[in-house]
NUNU-788674 format. One record per atom (N, C-alpha, C): atom name; x, y, z; residue number from 1. Coordinates in nm, 4 decimals, always signed. Each point is the difference from the previous one (the first is absolute). Layout:
N
RORO CA X Y Z NUM
...
This chain:
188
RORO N +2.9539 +2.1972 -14.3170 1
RORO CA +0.0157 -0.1442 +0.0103 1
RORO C +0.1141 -0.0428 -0.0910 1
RORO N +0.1165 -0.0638 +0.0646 2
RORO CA +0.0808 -0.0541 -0.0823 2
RORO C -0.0569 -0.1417 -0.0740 2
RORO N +0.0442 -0.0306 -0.1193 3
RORO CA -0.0304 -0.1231 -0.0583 3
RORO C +0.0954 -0.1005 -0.0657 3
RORO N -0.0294 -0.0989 +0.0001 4
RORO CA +0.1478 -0.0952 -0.0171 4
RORO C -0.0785 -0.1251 -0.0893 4
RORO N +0.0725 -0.0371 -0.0553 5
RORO CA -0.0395 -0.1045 -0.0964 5
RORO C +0.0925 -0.1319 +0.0216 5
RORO N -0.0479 -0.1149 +0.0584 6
RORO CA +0.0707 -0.1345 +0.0332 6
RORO C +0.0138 -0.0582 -0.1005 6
RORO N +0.0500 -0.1170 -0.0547 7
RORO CA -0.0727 -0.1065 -0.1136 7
RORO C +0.1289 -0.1286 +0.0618 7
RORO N -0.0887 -0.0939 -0.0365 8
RORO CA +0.0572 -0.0997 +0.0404 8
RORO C -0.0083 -0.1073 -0.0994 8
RORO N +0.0671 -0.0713 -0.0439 9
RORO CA -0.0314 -0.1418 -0.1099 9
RORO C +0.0090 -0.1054 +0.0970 9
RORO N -0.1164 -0.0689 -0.0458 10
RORO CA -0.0150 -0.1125 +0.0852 10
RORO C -0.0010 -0.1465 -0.1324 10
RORO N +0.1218 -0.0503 +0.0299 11
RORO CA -0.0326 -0.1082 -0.0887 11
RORO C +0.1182 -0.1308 +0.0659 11
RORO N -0.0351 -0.0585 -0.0685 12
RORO CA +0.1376 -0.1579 +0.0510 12
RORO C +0.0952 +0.0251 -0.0652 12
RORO N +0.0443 +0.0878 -0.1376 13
RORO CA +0.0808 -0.0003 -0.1043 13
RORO C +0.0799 +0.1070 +0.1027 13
RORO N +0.1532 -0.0994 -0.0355 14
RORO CA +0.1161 +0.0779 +0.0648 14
RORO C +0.0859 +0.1124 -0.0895 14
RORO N -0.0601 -0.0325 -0.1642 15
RORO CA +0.0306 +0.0548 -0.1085 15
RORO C -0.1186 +0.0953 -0.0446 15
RORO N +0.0087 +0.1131 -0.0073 16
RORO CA -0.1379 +0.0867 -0.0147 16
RORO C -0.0601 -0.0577 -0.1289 16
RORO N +0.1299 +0.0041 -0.1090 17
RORO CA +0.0115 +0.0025 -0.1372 17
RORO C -0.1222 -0.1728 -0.0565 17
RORO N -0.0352 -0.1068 +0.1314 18
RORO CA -0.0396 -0.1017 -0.0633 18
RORO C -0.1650 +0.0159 +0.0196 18
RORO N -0.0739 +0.0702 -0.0346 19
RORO CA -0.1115 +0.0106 +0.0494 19
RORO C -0.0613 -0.0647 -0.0862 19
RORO N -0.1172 -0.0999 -0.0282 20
RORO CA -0.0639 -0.0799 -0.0975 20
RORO C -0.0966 +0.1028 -0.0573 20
RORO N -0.0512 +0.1137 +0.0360 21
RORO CA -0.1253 +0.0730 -0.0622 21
RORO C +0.0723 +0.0248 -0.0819 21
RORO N -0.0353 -0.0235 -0.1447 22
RORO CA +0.0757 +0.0514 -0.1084 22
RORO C -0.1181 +0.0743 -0.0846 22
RORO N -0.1220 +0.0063 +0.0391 23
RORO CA -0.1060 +0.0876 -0.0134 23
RORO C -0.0037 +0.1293 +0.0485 23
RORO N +0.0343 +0.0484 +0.0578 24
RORO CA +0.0549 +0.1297 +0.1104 24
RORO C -0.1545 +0.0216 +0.0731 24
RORO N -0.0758 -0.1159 -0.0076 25
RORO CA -0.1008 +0.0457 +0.0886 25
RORO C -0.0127 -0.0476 +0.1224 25
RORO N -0.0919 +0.1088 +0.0719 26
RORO CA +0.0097 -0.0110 +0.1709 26
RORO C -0.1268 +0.0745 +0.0347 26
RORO N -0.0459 -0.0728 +0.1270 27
RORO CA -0.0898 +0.1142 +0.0326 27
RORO C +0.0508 +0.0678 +0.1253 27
RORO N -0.0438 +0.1271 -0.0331 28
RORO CA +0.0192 +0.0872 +0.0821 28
RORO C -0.1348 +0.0503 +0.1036 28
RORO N +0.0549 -0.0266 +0.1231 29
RORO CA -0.0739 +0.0347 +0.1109 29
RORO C +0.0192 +0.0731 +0.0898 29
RORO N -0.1329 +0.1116 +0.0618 30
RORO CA +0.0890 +0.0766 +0.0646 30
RORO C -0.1496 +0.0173 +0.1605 30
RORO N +0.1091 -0.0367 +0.1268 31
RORO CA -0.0831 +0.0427 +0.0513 31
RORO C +0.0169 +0.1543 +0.0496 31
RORO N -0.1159 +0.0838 +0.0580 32
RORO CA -0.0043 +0.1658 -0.0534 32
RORO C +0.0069 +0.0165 +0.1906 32
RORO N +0.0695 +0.0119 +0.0648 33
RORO CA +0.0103 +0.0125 +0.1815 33
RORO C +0.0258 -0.1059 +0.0564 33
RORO N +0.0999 -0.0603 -0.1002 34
RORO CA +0.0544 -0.1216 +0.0622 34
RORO C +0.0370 -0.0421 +0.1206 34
RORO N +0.0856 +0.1262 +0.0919 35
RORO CA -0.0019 +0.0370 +0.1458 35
RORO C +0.1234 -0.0835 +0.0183 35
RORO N -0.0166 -0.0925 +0.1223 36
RORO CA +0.1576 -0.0879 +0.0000 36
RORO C +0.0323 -0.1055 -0.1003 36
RORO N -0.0543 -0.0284 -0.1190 37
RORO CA +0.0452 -0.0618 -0.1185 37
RORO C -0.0956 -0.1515 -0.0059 37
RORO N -0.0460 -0.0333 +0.1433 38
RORO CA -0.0306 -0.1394 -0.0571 38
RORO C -0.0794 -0.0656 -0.1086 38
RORO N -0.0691 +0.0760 -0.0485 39
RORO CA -0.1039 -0.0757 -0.1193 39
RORO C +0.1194 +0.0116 -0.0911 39
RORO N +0.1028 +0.1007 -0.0489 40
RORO CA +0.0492 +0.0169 -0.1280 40
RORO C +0.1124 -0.0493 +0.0282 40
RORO N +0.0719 -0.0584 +0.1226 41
RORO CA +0.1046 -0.1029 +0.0345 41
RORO C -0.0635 -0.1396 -0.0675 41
RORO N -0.1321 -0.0232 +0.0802 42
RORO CA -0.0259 -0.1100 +0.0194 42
RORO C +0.0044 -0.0735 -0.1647 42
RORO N -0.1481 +0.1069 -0.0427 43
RORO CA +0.0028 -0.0401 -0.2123 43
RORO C +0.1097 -0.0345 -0.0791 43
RORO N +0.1566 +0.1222 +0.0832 44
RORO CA +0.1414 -0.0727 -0.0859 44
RORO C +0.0481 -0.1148 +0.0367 44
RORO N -0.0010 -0.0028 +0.1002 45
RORO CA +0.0208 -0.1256 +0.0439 45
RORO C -0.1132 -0.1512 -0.0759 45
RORO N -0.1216 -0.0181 +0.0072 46
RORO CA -0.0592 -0.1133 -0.0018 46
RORO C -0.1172 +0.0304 -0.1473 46
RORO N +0.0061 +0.0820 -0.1038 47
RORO CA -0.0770 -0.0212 -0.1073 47
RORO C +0.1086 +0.0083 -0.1284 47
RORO N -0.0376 -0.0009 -0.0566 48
RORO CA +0.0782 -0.0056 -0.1183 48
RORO C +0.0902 -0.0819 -0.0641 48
RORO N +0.1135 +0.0122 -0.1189 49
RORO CA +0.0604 -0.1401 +0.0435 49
RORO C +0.0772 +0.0867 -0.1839 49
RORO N +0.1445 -0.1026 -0.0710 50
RORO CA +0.0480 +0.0139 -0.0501 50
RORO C -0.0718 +0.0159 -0.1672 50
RORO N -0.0723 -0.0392 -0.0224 51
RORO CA -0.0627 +0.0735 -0.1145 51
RORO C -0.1251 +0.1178 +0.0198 51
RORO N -0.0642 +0.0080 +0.1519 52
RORO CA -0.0593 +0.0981 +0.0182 52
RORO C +0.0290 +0.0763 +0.1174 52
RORO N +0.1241 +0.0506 +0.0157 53
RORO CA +0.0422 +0.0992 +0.1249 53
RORO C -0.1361 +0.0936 -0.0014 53
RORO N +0.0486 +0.0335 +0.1703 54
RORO CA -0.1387 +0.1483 +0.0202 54
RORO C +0.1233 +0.0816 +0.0083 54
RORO N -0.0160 +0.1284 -0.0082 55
RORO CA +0.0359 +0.1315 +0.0580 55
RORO C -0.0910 +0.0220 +0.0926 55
RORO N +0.0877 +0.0293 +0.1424 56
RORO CA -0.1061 +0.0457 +0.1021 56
RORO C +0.0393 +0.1446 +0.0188 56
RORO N -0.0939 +0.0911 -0.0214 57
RORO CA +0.0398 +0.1433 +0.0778 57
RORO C -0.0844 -0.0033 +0.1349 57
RORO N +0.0503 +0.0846 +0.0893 58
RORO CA -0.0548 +0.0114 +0.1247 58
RORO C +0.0332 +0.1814 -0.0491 58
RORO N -0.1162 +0.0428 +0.0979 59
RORO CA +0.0468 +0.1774 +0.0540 59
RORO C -0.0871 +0.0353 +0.0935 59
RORO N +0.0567 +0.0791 +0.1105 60
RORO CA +0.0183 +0.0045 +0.1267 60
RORO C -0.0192 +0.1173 +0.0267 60
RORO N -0.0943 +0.0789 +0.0510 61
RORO CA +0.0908 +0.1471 +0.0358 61
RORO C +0.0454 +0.0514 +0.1160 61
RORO N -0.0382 -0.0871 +0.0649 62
RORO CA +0.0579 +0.0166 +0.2032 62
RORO C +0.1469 -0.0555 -0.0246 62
RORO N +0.0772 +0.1127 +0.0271 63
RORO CA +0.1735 -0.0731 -0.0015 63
RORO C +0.0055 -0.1202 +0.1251 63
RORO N -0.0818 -0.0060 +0.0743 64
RORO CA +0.0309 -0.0645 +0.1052 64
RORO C -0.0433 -0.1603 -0.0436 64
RORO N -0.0877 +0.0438 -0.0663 65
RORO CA -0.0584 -0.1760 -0.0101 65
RORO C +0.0682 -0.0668 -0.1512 65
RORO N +0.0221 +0.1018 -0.0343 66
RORO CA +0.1203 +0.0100 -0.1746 66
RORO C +0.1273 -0.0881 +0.0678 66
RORO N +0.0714 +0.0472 +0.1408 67
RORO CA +0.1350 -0.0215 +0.0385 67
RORO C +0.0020 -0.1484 +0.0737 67
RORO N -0.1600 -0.0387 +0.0636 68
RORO CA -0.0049 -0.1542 +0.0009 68
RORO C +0.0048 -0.1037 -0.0905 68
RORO N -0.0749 +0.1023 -0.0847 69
RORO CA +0.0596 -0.1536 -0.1377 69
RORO C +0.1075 +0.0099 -0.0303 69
RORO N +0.0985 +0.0697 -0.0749 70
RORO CA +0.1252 +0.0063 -0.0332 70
RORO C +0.0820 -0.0565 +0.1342 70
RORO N -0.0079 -0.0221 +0.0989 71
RORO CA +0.0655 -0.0561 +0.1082 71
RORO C -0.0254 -0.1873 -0.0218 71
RORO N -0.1442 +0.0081 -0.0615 72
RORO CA -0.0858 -0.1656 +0.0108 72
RORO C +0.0812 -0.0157 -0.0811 72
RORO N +0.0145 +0.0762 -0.1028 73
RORO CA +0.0954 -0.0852 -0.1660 73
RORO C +0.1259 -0.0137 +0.0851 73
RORO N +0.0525 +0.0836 +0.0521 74
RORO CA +0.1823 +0.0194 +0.0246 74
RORO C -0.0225 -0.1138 +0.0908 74
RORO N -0.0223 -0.0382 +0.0649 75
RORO CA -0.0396 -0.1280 +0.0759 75
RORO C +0.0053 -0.1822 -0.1148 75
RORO N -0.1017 +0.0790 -0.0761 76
RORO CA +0.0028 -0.1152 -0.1203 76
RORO C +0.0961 +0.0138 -0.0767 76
RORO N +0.0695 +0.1138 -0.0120 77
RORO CA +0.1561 -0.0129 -0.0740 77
RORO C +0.0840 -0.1298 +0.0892 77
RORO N -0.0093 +0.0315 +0.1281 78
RORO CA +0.0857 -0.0098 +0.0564 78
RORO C -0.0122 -0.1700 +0.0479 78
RORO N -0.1506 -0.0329 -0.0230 79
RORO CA -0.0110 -0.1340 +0.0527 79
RORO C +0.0414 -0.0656 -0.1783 79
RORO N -0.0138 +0.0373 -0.1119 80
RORO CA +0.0075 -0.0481 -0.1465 80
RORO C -0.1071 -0.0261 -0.0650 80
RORO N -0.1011 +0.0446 +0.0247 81
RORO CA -0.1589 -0.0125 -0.0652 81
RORO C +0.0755 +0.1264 -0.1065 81
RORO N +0.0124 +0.1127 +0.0310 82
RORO CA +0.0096 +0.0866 -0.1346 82
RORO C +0.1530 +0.0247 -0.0264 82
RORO N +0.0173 +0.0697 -0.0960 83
RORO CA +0.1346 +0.0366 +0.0018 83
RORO C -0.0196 +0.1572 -0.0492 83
RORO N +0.0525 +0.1165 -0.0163 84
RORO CA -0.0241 +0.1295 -0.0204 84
RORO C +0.0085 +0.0110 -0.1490 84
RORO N -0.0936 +0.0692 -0.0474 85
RORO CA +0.0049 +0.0099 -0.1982 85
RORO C +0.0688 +0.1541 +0.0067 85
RORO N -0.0657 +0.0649 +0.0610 86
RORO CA +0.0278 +0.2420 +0.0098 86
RORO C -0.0306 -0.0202 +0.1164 86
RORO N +0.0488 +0.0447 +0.0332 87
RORO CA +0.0089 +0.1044 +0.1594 87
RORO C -0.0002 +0.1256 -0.0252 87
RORO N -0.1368 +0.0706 +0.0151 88
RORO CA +0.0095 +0.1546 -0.0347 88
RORO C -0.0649 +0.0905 +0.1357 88
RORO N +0.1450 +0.0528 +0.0490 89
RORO CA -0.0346 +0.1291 +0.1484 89
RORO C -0.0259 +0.1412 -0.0549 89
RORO N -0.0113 -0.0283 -0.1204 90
RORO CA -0.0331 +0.1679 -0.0701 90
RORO C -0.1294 +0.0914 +0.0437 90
RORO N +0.0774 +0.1290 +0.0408 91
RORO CA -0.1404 +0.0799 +0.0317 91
RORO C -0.0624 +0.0321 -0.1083 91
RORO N +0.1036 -0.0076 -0.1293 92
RORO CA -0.0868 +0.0218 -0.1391 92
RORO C -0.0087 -0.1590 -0.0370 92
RORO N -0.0988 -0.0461 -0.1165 93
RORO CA -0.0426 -0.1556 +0.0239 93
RORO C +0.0629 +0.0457 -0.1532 93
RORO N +0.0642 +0.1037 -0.0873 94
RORO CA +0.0735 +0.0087 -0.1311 94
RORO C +0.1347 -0.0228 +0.0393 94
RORO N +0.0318 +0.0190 +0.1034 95
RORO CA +0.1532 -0.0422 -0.0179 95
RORO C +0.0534 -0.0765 +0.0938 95
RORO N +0.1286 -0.0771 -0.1367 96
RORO CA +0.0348 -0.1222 +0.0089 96
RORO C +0.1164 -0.0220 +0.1132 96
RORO N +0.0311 +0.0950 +0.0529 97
RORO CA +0.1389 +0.0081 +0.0433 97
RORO C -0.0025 -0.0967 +0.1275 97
RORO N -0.0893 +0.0152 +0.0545 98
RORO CA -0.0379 -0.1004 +0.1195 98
RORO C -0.0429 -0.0971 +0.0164 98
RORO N +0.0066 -0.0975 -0.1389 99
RORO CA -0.0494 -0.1071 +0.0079 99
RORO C +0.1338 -0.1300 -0.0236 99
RORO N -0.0431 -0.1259 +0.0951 100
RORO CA +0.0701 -0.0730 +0.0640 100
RORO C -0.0184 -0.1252 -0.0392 100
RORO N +0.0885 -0.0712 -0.1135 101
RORO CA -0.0410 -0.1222 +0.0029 101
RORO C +0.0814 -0.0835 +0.1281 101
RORO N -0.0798 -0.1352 +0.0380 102
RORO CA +0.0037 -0.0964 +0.0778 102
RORO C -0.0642 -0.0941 -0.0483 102
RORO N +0.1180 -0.1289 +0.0231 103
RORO CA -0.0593 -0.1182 -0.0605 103
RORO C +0.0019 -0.1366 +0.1130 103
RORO N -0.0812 -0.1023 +0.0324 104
RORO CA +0.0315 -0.0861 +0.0878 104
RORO C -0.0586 -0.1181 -0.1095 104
RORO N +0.0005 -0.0903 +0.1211 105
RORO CA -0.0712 -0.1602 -0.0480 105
RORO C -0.1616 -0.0220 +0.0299 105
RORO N -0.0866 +0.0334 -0.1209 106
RORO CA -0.1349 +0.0220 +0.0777 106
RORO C -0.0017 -0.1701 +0.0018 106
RORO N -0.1491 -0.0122 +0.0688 107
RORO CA -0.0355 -0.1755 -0.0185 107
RORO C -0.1253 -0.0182 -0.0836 107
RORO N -0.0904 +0.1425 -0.0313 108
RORO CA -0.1599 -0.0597 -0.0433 108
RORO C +0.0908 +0.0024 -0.1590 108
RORO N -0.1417 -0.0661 -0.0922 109
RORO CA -0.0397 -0.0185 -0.0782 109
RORO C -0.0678 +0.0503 -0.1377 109
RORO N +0.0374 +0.1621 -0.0326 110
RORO CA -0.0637 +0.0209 -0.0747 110
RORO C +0.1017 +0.1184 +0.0299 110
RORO N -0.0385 +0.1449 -0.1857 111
RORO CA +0.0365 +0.0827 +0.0139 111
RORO C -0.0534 +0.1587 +0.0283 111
RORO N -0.0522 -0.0030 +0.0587 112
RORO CA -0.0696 +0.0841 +0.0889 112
RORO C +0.0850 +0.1853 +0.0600 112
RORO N -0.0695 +0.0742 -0.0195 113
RORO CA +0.0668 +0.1056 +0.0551 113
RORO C -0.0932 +0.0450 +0.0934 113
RORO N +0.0363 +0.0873 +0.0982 114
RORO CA -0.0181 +0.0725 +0.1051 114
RORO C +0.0209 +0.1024 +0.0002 114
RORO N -0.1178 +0.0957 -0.0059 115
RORO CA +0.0943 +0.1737 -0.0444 115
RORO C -0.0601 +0.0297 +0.1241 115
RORO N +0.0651 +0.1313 +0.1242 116
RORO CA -0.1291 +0.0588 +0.0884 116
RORO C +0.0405 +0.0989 -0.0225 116
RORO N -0.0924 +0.1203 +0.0060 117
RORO CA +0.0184 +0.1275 -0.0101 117
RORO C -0.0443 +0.0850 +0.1300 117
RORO N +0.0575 +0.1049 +0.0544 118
RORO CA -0.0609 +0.1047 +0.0760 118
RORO C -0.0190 +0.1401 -0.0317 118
RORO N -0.1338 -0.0065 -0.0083 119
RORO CA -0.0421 +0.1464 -0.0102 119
RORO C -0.1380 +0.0208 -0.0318 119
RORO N -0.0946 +0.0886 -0.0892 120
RORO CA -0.0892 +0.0005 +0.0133 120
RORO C -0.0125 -0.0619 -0.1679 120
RORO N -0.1429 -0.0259 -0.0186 121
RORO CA -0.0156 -0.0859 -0.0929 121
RORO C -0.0233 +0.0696 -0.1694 121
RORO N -0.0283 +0.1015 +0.0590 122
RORO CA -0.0072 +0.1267 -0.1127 122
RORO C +0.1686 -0.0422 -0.1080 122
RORO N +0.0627 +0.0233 +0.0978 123
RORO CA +0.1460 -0.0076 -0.0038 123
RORO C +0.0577 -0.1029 -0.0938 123
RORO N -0.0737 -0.1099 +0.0168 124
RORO CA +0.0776 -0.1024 -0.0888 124
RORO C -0.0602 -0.0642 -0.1225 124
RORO N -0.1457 +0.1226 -0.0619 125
RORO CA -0.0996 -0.0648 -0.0918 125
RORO C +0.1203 -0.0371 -0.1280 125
RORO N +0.0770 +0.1089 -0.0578 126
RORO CA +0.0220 -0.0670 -0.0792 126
RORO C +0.1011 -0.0947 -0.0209 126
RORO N +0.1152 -0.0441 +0.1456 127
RORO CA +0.0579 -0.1191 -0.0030 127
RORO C -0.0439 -0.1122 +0.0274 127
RORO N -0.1512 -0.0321 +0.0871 128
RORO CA -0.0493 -0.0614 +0.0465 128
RORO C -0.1336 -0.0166 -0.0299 128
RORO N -0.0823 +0.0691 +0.0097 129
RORO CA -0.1681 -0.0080 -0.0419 129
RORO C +0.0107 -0.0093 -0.1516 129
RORO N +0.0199 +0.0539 -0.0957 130
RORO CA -0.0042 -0.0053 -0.1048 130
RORO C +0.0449 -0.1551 -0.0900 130
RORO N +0.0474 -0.0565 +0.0778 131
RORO CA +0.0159 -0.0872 -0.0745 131
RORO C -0.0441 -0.1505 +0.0882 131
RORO N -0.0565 -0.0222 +0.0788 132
RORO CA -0.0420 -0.0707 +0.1054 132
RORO C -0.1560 -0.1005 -0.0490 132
RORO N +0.0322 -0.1358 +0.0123 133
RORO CA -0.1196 -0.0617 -0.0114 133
RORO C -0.0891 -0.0016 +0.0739 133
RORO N +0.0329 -0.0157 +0.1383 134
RORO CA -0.1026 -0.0189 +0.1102 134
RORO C +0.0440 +0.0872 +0.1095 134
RORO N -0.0451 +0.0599 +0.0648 135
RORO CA -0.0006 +0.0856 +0.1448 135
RORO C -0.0740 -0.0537 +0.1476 135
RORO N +0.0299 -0.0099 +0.0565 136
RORO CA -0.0427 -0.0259 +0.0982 136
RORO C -0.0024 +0.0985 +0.0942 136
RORO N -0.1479 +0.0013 +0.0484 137
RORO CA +0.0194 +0.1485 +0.1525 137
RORO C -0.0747 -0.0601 +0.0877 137
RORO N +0.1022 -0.0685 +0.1006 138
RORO CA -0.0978 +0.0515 +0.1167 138
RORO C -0.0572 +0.1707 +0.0656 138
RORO N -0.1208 +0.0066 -0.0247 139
RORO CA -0.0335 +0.1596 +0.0231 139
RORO C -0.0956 +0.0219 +0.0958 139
RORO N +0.0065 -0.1038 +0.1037 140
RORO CA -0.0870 +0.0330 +0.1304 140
RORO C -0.0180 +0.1341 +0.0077 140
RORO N +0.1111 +0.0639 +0.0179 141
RORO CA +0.0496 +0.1156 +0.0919 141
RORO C -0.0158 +0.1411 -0.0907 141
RORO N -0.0167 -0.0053 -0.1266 142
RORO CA +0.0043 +0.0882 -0.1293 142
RORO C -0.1094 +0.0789 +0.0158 142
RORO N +0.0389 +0.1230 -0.0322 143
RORO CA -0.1362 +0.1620 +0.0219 143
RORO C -0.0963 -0.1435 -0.1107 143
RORO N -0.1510 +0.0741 -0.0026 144
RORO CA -0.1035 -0.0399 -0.0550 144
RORO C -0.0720 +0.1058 -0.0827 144
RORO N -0.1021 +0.0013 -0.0437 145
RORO CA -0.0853 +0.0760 -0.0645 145
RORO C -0.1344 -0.0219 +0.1396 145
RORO N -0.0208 -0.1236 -0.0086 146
RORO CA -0.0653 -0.0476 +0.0998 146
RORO C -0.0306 -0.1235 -0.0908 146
RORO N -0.1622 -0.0570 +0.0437 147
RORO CA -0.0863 -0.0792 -0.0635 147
RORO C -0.0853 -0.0042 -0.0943 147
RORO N +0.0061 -0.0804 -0.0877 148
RORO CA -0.0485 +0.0196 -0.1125 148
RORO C -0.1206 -0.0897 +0.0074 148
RORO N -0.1410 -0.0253 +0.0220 149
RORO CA -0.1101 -0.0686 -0.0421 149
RORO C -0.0216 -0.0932 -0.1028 149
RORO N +0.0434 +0.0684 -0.1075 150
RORO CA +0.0384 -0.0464 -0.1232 150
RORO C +0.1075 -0.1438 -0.0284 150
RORO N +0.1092 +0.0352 +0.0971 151
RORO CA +0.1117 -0.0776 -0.0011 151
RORO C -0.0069 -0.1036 +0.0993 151
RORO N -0.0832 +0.0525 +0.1072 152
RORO CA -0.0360 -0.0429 +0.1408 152
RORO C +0.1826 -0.0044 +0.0524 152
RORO N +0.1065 +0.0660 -0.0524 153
RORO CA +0.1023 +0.0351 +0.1117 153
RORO C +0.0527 +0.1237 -0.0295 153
RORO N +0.0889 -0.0078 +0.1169 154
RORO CA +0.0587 +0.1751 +0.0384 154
RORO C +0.1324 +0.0020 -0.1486 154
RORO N -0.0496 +0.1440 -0.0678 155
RORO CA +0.0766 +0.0216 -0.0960 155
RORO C +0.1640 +0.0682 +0.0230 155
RORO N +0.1282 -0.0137 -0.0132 156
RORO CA +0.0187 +0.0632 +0.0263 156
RORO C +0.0479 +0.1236 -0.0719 156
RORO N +0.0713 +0.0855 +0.0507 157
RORO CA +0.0337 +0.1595 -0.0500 157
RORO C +0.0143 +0.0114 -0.0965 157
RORO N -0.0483 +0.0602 -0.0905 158
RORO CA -0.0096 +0.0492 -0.1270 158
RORO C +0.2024 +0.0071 -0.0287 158
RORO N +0.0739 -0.0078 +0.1077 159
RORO CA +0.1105 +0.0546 -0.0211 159
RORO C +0.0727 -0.1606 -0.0336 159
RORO N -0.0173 -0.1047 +0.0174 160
RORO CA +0.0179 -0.1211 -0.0210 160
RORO C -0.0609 -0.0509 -0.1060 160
RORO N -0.1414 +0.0016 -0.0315 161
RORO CA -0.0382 -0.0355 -0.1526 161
RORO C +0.0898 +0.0865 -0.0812 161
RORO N -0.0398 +0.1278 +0.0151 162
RORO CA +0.0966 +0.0738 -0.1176 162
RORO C +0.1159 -0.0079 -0.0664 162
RORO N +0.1091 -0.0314 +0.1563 163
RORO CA +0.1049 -0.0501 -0.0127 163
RORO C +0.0665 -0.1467 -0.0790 163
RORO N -0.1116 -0.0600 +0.0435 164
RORO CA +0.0387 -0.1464 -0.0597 164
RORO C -0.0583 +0.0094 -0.1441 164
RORO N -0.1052 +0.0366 -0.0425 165
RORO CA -0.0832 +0.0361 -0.1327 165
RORO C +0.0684 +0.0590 -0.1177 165
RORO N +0.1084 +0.1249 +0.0820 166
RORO CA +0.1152 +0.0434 -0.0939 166
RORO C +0.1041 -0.0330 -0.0189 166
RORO N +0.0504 -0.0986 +0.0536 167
RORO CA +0.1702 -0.0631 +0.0149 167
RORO C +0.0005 -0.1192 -0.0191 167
RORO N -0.1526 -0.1186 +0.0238 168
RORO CA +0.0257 -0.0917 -0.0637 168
RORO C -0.0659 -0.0155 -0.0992 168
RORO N +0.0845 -0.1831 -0.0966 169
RORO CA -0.0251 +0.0060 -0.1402 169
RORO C -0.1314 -0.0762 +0.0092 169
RORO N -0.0755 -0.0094 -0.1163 170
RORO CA -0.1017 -0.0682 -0.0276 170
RORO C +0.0359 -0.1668 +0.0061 170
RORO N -0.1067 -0.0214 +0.1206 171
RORO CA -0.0164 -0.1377 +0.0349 171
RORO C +0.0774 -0.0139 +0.1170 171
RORO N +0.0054 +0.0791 +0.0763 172
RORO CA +0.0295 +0.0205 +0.1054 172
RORO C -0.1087 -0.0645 +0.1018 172
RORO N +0.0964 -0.1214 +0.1097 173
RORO CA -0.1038 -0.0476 +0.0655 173
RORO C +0.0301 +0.0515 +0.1186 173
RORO N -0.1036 +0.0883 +0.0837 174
RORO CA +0.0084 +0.0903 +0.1116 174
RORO C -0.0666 -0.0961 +0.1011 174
RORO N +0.0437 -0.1159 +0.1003 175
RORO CA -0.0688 -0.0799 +0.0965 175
RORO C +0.0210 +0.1778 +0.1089 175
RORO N -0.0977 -0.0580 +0.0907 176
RORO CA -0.0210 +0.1525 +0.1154 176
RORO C -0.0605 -0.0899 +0.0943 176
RORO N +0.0125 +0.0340 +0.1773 177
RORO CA -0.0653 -0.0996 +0.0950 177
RORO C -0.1196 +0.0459 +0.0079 177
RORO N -0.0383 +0.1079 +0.0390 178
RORO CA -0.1855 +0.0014 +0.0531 178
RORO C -0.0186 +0.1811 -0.0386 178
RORO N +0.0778 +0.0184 -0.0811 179
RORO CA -0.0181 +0.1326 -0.0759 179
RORO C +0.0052 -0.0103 -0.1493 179
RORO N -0.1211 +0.0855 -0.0957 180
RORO CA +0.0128 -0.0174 -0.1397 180
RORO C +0.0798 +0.1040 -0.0502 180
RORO N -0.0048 +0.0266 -0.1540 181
RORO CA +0.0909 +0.0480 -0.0429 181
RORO C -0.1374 +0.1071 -0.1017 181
RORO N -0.0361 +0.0875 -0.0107 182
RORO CA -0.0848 +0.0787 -0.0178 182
RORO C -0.0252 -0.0268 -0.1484 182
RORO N -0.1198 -0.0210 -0.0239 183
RORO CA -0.0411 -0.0404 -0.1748 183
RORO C +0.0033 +0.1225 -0.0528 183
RORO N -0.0155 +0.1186 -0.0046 184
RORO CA +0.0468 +0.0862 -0.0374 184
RORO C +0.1261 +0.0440 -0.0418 184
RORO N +0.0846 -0.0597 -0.0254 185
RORO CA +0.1077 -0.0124 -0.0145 185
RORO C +0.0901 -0.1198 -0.0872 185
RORO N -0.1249 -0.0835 -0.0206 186
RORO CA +0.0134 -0.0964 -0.1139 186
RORO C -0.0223 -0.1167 +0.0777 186
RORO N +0.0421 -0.0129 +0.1444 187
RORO CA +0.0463 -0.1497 +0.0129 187
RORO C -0.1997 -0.0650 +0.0080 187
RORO N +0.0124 -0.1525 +0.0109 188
RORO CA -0.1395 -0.0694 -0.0163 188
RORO C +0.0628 -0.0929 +0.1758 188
């Protein structure tokens, strides 16, 4: 699987350099199978704002549904909602050589980034999970353990608690749709 790393700045400032957070804080959000981008388009676009930007990560691992969002943004480049922060086509996500700034006239309101990634999620714990406030999974579709009595829902794979249990930091808020995240593994 090739993997590519997008990022996009989404802000009204035509000057990177005027950003009002002079706190350097932000939250960082990441949804975990983001697929064609819309939840982690949508969040840069309409939450956040100049003293509390989000970081949105998205990661993807179907190149196919990875190559619809990056088309949705190049679209939103192109209409002026975003303007390009990195452009990275790297098959390695360490090097820089391929990365592309682009700048336009966005119109929203806040300073907001947009990162998407493709590949598998293992892959990006420590640029991405590790430092992440909130996650979001939709995980309809995610292997299971099965059902838990206890939990009264379907747990899933020991390979997903584990994963998230070791890469993210404490206080990590893991939202999940109709699959838990195995208490064995710390999460409540």
């Amino acid at each position: 699987i090739r993997e590519y790393q997008h990022q996009v700045k989404v802000s009204n400032n035509t000057n990177n350099n005027t950003n009002t957070n002079t706190n350097n804080q932000s939250i960082e959000l990441l949804d975990l199978g983001s697929g064609c981008g819309r939840l982690a388009t949508y969040l840069s676009l309409c939450r956040g704002n100049d003293q509390m930007p989000w970081n949105v990560h998205g990661i993807e691992i179907a190149e196919l549904l990875h190559s619809v969002a990056i088309q949705a943004v190049k679209r939103g480049v192109q209409e002026k909602l975003f303007m390009w922060k990195t452009l990275s086509l790297s098959n390695n996500k360490d090097n820089d050589e391929d990365k592309e700034e682009v700048t336009t006239l966005p119109q929203n309101n806040n300073n907001n980034n947009l990162i998407l990634y493709q590949g598998a999620a293992e892959k990006w714990k420590l640029d991405v999970l590790s430092h992440v406030d909130i996650i979001f999974a939709y995980c309809t579709t995610w292997k299971t353990c099965g059902f838990s009595q206890e939990m009264t829902a379907m747990i899933l794979h020991n390979e997903w608690s584990e994963l998230l249990a070791s890469s993210c930091r404490k206080g990590c808020i893991v939202i999940t749709t109709d699959r838990a995240l195995d208490p064995l593994y710390g999460w409540e």
